[in-house]
N, CA, C and O atoms as CSV, one atom per row, in Angstrom:
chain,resi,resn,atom,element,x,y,z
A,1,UNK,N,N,26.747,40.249,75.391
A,1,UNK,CA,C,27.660,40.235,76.514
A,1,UNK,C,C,26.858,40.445,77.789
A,1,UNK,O,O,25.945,41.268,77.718
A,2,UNK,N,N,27.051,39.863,78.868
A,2,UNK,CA,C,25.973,39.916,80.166
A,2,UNK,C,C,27.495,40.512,80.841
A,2,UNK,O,O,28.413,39.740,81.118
A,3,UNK,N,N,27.568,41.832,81.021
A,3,UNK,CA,C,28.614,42.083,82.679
A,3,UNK,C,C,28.321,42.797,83.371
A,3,UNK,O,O,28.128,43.934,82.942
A,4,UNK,N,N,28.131,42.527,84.795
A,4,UNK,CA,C,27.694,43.935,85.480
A,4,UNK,C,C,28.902,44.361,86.357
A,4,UNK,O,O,29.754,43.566,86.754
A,5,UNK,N,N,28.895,45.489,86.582
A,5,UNK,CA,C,29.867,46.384,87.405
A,5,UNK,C,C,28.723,46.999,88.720
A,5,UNK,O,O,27.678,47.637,88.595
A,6,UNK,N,N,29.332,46.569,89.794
A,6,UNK,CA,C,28.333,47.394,90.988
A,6,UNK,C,C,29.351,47.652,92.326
A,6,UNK,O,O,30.120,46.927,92.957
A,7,UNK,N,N,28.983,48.929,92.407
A,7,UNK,CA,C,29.505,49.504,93.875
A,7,UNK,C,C,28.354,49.555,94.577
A,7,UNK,O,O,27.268,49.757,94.033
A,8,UNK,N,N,28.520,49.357,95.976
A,8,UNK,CA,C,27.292,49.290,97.356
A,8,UNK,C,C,28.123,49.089,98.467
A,8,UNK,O,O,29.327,49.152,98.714
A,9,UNK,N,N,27.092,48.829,99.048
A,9,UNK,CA,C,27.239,48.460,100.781
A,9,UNK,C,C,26.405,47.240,100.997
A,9,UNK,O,O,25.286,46.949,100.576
A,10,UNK,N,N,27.434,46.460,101.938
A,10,UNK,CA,C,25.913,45.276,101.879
A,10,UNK,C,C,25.340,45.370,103.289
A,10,UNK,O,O,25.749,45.992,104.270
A,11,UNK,N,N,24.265,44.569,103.113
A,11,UNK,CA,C,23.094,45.072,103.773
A,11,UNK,C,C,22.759,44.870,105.442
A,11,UNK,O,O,22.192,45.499,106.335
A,12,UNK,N,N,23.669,43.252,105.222
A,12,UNK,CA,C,23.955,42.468,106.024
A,12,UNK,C,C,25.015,41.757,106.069
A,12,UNK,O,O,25.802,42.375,105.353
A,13,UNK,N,N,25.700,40.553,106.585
A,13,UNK,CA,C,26.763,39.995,106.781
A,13,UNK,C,C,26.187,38.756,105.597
A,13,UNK,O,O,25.107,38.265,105.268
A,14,UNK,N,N,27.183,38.663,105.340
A,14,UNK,CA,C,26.842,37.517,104.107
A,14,UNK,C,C,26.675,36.023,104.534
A,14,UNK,O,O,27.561,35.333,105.041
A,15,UNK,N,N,25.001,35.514,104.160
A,15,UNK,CA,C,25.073,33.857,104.205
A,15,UNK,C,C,25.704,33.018,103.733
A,15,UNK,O,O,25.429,32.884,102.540
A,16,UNK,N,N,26.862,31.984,104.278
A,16,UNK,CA,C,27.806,31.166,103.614
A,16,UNK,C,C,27.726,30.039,104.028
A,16,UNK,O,O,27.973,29.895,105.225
A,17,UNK,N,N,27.272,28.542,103.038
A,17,UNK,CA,C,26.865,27.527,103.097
A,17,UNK,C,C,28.506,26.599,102.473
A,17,UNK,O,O,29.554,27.004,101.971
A,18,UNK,N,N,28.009,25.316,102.825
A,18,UNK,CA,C,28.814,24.614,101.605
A,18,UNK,C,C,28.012,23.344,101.497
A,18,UNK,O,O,27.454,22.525,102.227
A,19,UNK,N,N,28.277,23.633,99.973
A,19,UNK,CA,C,27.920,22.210,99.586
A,19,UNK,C,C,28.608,20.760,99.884
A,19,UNK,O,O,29.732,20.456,100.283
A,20,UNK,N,N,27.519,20.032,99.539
A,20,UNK,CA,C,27.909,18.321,99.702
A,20,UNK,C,C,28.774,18.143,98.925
A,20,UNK,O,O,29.022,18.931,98.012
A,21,UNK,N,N,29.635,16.661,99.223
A,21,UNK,CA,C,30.251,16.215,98.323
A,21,UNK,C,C,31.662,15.685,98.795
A,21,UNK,O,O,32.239,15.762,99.880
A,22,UNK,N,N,31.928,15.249,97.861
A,22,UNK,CA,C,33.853,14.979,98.065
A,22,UNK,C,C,34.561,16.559,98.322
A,22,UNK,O,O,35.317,16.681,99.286
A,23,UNK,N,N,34.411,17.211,97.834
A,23,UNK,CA,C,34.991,18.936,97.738
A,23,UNK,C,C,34.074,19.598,98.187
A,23,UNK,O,O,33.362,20.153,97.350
A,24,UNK,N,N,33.823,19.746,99.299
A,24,UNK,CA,C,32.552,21.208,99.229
A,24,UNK,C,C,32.811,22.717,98.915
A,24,UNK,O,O,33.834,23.295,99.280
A,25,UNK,N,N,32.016,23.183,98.358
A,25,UNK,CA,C,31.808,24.537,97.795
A,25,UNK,C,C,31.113,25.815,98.884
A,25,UNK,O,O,29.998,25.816,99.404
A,26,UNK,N,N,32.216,26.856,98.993
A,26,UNK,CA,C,31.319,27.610,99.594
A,26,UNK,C,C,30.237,28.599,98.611
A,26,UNK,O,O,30.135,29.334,97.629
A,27,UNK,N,N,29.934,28.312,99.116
A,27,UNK,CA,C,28.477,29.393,98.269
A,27,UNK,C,C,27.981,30.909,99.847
A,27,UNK,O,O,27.820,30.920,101.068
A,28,UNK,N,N,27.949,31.781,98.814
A,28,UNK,CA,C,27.607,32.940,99.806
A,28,UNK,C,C,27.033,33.926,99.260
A,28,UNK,O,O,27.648,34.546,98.394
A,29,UNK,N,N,25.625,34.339,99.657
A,29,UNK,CA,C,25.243,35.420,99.210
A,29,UNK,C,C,25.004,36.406,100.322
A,29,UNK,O,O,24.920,36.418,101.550
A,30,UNK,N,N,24.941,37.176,99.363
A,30,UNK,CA,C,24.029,38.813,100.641
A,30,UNK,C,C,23.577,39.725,99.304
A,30,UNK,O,O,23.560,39.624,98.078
A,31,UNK,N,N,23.294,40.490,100.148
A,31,UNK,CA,C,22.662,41.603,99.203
A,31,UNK,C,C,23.464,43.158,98.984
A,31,UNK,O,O,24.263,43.594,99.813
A,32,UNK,N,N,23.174,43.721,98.002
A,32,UNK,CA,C,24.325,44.466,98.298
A,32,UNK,C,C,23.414,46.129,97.632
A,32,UNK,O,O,22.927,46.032,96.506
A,33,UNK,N,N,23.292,47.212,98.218
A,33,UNK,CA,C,22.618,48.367,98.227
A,33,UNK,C,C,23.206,49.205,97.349
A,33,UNK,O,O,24.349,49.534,97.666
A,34,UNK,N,N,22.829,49.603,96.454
A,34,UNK,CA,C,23.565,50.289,95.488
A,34,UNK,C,C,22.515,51.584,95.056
A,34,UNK,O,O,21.350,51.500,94.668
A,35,UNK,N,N,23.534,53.066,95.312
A,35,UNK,CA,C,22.690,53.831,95.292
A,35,UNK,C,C,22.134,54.388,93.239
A,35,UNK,O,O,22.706,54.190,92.167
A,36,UNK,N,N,21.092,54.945,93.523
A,36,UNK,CA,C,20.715,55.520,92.301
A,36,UNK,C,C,21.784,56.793,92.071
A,36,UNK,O,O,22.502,57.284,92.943
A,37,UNK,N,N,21.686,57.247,90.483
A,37,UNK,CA,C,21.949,58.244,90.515
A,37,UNK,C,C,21.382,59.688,90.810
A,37,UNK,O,O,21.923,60.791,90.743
A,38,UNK,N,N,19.994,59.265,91.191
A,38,UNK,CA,C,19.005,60.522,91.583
A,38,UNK,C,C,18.183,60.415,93.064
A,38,UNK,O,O,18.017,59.429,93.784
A,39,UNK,N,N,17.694,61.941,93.250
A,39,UNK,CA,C,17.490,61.813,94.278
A,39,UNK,C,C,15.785,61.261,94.349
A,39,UNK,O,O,15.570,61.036,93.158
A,40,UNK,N,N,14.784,61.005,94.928
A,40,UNK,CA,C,13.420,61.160,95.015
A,40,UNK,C,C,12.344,61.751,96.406
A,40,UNK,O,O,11.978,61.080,97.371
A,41,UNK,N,N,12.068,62.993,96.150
A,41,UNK,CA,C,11.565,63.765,97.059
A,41,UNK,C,C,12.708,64.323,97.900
A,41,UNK,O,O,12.285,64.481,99.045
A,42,UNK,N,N,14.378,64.796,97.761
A,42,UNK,CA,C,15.202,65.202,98.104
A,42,UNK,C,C,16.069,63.769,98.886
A,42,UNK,O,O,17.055,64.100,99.545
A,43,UNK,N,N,15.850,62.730,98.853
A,43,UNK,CA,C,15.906,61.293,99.838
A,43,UNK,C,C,16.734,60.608,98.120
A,43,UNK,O,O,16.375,60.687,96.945
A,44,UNK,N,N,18.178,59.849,98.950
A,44,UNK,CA,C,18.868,59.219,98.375
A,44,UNK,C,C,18.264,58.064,98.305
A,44,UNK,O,O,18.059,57.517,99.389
A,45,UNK,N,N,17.800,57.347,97.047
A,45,UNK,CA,C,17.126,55.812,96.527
A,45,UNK,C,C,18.283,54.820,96.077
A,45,UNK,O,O,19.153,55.061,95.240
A,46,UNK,N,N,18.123,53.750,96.750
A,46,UNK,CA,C,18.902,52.597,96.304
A,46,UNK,C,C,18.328,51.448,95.712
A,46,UNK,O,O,17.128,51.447,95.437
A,47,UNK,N,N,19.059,50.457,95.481
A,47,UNK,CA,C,18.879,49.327,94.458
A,47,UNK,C,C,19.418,48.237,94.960
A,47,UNK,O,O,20.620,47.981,94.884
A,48,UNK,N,N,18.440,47.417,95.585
A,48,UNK,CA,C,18.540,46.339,96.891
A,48,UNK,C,C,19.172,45.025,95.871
A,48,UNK,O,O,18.373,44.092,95.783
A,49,UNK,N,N,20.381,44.848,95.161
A,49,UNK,CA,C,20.251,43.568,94.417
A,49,UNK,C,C,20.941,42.325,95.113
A,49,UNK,O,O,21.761,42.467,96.020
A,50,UNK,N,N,20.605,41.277,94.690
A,50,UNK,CA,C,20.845,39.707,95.386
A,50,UNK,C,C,22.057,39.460,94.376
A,50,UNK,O,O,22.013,39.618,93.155
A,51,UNK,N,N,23.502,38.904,95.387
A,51,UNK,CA,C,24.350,38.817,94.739
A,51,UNK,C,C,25.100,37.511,95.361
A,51,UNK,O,O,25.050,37.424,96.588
A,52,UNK,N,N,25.929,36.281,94.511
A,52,UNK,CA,C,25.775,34.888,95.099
A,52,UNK,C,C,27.750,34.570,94.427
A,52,UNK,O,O,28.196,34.579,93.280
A,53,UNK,N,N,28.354,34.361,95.611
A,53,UNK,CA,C,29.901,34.120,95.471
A,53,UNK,C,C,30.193,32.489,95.316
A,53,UNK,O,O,29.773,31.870,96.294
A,54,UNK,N,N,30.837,31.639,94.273
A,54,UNK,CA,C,30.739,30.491,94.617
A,54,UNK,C,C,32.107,30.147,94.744
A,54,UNK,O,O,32.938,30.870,94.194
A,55,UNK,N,N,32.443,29.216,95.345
A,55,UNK,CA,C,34.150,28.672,95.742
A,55,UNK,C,C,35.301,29.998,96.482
A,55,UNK,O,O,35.190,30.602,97.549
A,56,UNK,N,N,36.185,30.078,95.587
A,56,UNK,CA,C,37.003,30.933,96.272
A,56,UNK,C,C,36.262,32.744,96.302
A,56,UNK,O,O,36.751,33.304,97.283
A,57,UNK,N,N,35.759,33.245,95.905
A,57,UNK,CA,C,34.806,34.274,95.997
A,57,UNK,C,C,34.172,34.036,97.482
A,57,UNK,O,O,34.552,34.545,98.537
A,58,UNK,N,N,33.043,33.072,97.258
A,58,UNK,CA,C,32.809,32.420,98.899
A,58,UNK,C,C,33.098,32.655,99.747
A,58,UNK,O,O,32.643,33.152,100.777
A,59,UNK,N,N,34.261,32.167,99.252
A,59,UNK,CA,C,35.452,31.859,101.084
A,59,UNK,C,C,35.559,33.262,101.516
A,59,UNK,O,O,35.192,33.577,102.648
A,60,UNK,N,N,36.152,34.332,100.494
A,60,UNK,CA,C,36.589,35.512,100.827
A,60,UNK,C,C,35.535,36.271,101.307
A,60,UNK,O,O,35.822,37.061,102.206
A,61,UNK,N,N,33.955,36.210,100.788
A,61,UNK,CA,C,33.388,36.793,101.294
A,61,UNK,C,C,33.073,36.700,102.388
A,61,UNK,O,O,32.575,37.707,102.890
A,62,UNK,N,N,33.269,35.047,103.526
A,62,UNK,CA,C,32.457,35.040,104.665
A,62,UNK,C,C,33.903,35.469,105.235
A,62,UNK,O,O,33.773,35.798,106.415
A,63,UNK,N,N,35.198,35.573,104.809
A,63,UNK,CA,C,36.636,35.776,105.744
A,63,UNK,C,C,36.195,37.445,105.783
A,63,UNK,O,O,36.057,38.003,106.872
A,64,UNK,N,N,35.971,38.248,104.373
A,64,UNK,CA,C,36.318,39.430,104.559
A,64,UNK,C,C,34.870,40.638,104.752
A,64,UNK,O,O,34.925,41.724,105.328
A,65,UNK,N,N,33.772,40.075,104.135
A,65,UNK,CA,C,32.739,41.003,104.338
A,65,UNK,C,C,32.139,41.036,105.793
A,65,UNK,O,O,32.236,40.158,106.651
A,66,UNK,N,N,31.409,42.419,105.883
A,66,UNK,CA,C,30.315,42.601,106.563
A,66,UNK,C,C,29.342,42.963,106.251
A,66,UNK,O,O,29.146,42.889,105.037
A,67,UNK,N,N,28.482,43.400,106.898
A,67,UNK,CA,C,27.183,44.787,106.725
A,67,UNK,C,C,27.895,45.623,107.223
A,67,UNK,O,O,28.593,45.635,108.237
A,68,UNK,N,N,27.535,46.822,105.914
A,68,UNK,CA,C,27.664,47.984,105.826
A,68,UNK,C,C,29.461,48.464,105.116
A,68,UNK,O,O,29.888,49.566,104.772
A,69,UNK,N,N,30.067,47.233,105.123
A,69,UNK,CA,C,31.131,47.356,104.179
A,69,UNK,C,C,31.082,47.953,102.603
A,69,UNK,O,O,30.054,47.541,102.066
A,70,UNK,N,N,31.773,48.684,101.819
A,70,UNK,CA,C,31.800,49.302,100.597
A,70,UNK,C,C,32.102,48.669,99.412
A,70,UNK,O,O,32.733,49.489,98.745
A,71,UNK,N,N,32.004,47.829,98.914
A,71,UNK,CA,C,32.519,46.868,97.879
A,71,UNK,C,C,32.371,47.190,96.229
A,71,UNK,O,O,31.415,47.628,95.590
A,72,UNK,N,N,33.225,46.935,95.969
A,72,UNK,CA,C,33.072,46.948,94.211
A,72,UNK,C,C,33.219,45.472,93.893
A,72,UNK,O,O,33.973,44.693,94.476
A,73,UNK,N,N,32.130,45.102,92.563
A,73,UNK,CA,C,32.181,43.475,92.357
A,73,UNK,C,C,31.835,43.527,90.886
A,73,UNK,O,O,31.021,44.286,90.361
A,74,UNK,N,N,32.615,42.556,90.274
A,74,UNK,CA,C,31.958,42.417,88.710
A,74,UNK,C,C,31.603,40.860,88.434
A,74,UNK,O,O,32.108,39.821,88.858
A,75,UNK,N,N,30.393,41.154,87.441
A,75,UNK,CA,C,29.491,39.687,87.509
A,75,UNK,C,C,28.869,39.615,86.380
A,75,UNK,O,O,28.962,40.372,85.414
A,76,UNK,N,N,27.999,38.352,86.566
A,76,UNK,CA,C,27.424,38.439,85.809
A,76,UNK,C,C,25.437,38.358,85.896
A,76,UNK,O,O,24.864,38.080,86.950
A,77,UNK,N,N,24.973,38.545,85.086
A,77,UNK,CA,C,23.563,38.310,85.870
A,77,UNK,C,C,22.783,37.149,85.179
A,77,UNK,O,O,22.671,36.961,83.968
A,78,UNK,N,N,22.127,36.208,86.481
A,78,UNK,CA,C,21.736,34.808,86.119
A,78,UNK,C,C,20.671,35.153,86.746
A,78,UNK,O,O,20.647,35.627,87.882
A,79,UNK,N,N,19.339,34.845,85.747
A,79,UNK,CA,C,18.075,34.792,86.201
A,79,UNK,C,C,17.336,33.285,86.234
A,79,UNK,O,O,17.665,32.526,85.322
A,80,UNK,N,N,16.513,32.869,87.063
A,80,UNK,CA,C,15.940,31.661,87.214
A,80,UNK,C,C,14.629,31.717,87.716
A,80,UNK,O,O,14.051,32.803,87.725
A,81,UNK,N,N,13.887,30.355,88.280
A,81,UNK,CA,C,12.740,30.022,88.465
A,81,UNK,C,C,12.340,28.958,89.235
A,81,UNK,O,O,12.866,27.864,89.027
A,82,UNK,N,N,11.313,29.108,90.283
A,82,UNK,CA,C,11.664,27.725,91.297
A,82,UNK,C,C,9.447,28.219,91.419
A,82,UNK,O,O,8.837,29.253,91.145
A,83,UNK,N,N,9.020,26.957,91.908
A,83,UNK,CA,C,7.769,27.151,92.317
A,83,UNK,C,C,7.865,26.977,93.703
A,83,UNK,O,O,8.797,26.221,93.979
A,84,UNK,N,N,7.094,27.499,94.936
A,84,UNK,CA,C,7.263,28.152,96.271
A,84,UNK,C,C,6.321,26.782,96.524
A,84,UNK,O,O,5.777,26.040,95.706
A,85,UNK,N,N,6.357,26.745,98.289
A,85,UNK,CA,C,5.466,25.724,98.609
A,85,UNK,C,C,3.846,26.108,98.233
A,85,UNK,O,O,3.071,25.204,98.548
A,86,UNK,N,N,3.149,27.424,97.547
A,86,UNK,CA,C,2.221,27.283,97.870
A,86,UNK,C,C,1.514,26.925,96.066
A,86,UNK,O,O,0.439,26.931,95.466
A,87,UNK,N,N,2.798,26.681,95.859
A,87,UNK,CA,C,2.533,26.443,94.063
A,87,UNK,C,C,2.495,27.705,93.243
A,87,UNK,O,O,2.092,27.515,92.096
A,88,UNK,N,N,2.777,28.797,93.508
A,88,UNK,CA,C,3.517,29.777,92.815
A,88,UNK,C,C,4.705,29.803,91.998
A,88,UNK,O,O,5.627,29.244,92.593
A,89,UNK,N,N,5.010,30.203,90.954
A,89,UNK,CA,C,6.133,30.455,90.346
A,89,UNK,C,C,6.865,31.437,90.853
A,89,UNK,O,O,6.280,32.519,90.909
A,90,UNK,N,N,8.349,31.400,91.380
A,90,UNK,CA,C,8.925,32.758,91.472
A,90,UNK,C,C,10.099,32.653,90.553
A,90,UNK,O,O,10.785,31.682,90.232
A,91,UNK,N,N,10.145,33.894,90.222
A,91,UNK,CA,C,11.120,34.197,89.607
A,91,UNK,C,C,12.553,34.892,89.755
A,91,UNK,O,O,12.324,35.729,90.628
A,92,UNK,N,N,13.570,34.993,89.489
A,92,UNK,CA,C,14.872,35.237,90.305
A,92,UNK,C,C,15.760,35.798,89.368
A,92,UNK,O,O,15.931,35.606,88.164
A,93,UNK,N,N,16.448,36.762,90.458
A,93,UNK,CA,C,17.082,37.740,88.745
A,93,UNK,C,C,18.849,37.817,91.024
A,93,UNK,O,O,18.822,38.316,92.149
A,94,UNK,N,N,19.969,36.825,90.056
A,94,UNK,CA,C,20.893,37.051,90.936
A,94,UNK,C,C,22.481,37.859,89.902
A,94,UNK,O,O,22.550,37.747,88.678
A,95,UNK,N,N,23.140,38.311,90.415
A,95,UNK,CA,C,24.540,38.753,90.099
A,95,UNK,C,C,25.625,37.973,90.504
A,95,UNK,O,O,26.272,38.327,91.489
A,96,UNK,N,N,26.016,36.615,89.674
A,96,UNK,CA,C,26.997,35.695,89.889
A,96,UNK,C,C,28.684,36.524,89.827
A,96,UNK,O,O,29.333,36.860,88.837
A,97,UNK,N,N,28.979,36.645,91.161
A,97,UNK,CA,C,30.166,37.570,91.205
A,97,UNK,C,C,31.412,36.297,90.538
A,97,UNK,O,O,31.591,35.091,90.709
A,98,UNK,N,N,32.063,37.378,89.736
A,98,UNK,CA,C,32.973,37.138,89.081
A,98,UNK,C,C,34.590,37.441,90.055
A,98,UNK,O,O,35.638,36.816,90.209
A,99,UNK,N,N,34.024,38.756,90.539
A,99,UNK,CA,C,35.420,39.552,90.932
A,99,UNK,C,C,34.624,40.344,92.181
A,99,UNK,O,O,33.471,40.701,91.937
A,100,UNK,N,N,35.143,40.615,93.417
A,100,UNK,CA,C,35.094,41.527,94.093
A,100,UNK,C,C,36.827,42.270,95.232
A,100,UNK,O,O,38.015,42.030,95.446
A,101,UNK,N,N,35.806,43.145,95.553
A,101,UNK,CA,C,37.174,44.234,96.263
A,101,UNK,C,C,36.229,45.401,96.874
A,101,UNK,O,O,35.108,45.835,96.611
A,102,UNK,N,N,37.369,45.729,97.937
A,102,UNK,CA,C,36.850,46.581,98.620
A,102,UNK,C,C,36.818,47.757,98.139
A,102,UNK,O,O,37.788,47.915,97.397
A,103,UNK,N,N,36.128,48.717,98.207
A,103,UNK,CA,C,35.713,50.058,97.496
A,103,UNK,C,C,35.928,51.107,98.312
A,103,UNK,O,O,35.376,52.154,97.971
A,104,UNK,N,N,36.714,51.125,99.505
A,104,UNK,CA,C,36.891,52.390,100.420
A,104,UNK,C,C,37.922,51.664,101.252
A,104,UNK,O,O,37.916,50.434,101.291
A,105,UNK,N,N,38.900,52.457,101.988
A,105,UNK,CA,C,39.456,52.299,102.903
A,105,UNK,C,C,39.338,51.329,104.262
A,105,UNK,O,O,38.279,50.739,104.478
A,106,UNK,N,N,39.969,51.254,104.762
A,106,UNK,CA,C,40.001,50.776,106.521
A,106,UNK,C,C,39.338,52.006,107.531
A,106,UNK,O,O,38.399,52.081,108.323
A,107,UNK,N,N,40.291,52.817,107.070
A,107,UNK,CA,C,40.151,54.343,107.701
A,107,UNK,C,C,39.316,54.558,107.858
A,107,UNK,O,O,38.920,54.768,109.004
A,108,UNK,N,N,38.531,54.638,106.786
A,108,UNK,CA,C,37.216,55.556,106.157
A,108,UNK,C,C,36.034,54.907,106.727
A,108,UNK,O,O,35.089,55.543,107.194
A,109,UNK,N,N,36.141,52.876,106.655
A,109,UNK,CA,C,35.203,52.592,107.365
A,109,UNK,C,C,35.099,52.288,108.845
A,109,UNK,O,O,34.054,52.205,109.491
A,110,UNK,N,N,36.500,52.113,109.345
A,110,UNK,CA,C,36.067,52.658,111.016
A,110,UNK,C,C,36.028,53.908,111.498
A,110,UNK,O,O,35.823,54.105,112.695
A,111,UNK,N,N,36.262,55.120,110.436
A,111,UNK,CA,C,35.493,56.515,110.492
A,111,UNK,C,C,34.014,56.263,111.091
A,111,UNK,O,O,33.484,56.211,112.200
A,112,UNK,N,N,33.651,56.137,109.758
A,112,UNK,CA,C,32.182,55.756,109.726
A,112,UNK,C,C,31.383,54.879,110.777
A,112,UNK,O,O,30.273,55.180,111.216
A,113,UNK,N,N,32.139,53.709,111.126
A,113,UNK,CA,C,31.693,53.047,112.076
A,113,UNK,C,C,31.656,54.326,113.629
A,113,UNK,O,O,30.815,54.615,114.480
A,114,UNK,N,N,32.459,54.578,113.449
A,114,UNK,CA,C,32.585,55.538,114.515
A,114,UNK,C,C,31.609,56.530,115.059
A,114,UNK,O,O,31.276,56.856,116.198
A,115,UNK,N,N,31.200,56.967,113.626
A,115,UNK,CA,C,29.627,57.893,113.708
A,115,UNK,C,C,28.402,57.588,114.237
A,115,UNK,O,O,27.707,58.211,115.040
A,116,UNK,N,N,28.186,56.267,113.528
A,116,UNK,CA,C,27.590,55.399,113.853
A,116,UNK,C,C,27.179,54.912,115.109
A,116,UNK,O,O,26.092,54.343,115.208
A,117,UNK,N,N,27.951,55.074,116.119
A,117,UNK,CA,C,28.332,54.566,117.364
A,117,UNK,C,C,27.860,55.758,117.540
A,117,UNK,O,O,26.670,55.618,117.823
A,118,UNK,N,N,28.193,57.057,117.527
A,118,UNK,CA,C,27.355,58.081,118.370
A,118,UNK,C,C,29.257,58.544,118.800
A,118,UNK,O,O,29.478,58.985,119.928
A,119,UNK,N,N,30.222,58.407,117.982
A,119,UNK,CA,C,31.549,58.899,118.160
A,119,UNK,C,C,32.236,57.976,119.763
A,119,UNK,O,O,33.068,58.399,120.566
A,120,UNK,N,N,31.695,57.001,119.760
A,120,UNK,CA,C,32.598,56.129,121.145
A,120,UNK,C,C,33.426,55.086,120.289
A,120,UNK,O,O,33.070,53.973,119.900
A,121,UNK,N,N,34.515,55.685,120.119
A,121,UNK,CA,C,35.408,54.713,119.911
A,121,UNK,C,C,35.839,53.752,120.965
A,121,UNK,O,O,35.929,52.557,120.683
A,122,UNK,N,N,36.077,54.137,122.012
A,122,UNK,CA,C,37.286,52.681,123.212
A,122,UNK,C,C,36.376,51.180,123.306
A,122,UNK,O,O,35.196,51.159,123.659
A,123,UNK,N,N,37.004,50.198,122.999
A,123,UNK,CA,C,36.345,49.474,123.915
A,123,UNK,C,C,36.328,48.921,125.161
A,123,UNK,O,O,37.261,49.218,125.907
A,124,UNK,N,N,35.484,48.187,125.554
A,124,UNK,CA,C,35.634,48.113,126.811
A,124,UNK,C,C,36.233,47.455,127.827
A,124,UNK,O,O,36.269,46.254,127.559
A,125,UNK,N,N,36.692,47.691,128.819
A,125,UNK,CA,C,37.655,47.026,129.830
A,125,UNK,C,C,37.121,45.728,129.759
A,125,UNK,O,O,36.105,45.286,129.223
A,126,UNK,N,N,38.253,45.081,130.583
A,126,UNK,CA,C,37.946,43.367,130.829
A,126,UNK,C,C,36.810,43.270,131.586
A,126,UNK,O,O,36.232,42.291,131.112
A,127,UNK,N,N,36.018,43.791,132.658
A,127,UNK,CA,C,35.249,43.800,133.373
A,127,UNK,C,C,34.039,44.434,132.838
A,127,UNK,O,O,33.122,44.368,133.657
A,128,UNK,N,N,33.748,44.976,131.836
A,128,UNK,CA,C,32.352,45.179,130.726
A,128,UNK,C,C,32.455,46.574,130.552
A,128,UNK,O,O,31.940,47.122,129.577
A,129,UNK,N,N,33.354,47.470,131.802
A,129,UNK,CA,C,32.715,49.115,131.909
A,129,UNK,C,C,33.764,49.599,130.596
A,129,UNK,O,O,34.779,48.965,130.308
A,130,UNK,N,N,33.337,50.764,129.918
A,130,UNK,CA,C,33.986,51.286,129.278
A,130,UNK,C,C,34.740,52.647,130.337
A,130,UNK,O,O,34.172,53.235,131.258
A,131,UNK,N,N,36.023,52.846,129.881
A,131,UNK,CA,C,36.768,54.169,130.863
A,131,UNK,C,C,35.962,55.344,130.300
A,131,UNK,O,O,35.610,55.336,129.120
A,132,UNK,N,N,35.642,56.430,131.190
A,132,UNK,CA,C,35.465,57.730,131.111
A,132,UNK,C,C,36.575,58.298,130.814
A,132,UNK,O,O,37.262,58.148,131.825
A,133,UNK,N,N,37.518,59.178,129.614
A,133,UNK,CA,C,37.888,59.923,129.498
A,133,UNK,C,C,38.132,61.017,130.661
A,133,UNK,O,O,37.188,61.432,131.334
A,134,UNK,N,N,39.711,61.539,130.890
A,134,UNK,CA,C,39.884,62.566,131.431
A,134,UNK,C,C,39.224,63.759,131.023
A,134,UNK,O,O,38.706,63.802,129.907
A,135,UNK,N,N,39.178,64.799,131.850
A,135,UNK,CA,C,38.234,66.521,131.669
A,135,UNK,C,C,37.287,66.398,130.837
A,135,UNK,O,O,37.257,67.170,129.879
A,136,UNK,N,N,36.125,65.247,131.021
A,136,UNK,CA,C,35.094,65.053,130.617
A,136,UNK,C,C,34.081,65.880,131.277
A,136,UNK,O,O,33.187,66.428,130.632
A,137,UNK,N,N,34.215,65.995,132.696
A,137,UNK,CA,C,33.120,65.974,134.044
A,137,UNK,C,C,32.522,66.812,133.902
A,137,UNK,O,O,31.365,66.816,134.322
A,138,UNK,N,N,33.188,68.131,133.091
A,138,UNK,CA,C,32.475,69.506,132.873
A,138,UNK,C,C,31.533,68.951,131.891
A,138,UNK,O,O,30.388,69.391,132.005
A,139,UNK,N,N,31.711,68.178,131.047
A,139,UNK,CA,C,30.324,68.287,129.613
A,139,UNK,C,C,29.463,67.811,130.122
A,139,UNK,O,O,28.306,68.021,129.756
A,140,UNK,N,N,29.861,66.812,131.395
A,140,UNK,CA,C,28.359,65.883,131.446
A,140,UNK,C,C,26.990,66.464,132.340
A,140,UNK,O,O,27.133,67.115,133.375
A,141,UNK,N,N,25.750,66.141,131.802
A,141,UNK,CA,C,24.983,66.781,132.570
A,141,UNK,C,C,24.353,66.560,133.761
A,141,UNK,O,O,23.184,66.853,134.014
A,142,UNK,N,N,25.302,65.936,134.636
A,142,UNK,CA,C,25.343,65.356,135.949
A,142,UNK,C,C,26.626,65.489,136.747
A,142,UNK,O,O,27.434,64.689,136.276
A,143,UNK,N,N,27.055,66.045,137.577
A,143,UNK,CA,C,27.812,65.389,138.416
A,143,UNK,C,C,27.384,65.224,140.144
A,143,UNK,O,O,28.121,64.598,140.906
């Protein structure tokens, strides 16, 4: 039986192509970070794997993913082989998603986004400036 089960974050926004043809196919990969269960030298280690959506999987991934989104996906794993321009063999180990879904909230990830940002949620006016908050003037270290 080949199935894999993986929770992560991906890394980046997912590449989404389509193929030629009478019907084209979306095809989309990214990568998706999946942590270990241990720590190394007190530092959380992850597991960078290459993961490839074809047709309706595809679609959803370039409609619904990002980087740094939480995902759960089940697959399968397809390994292959291509020689590089310099006449090397490489070899290729991908996770043909079967199934994916989101693995955390809305909430949770514009929480997070939020942190991220350094806690500035607003965005910004029509004219580029973001508003200063009322009874700010005291925190800042200028007036």
């Amino acid at each position: 039986m080949n199935k894999v089960i993986l929770i992560g974050r991906l890394t980046r926004d997912p590449d989404v192509r389509y193929s030629q043809g009478e019907e084209p196919m979306a095809i989309a990969r990214y990568t998706l970070a999946v942590d270990r269960g241990f720590r190394k030298d007190g530092e959380q280690t992850a597991d960078f794997i290459s993961c490839v959506a074809f047709r309706k999987q595809g679609e959803f991934a370039e409609k619904y993913l990002r980087q740094g989104i939480k995902i759960a996906i089940t697959g399968r794993i397809q390994t292959g082989s291509y020689t590089n321009r310099d006449g090397h063999k490489v070899y290729t180990t991908d996770v043909v998603i079967e199934s994916q879904e989101f693995a955390e909230s809305k909430k949770a990830l514009e929480e997070r986004e939020a942190v991220e940002n350094g806690g500035r949620q607003e965005a910004p006016d029509d004219d580029g400036f973001m508003n200063i908050p009322d009874g700010i003037d005291d925190e800042l270290p200028f007036n």
